[in-house]
Steps between C-alpha positions, in 0.01 A plus 500: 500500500309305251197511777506822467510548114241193469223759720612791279442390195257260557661235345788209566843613428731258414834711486846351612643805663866617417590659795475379888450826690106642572548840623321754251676820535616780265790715501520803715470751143216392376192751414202409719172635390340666813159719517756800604734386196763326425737386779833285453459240688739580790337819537097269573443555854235298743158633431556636097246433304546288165302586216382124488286576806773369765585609759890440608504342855856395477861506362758236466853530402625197345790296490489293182735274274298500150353790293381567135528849297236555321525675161438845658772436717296445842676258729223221678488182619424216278234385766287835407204459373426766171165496299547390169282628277593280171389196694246663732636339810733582791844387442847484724755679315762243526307329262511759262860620523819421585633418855814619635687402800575814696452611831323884563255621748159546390166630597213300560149687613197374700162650337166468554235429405697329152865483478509690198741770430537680143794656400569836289478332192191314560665186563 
């Protein structure tokens, strides 16, 4: 994971992690920006386009143990990676919030040519 963030952000990150699951996904209500609108997530189908400029190529429902809530209530995992603008870096959520213990099914996507996905409210 910290490979990946290191590339990103085009610097060394030196984070101790406070989860043990990598498996970004989001939960199955969230608001998807798409170029037709916006989409919950378990509505995306193979082939929508993402107003990022992905395309989606895949879905993946998840099994996972450990989630965070963010403050407008959307369920992820803490292995997500979410721009942070304050800092002006990419940053895994379970740094930034919480961790609970709890197993759900999640969504993951496959996108190219990024593996960026915005939500309703921009985030």
């Amino acid at each position: 994971m910290k490979f990946i963030e290191n590339r990103i952000n085009y610097k060394v990150n030196n984070d101790n992690y406070k989860f043990t699951e990598y498996c970004p996904a989001i939960d199955e209500y969230s608001e998807i920006k798409t170029t037709k609108g916006v989409k919950l997530a378990k509505n995306i189908k193979i082939g929508d386009n993402l107003v990022t400029g992905s395309e989606v190529i895949g879905l993946i429902r998840r099994n996972v143990n450990e989630i965070c809530t963010l403050e407008n209530g959307l369920i992820i995992t803490p292995s997500t990676l979410i721009w942070n603008s304050d800092e002006n870096k990419w940053s895994r959520i379970g740094n930034k919030c919480e961790v609970i213990k709890k197993k759900m099914t999640l969504i993951s996507f496959i996108v190219v040519p990024n593996s960026q996905l915005e939500l309703k409210d921009g985030t």
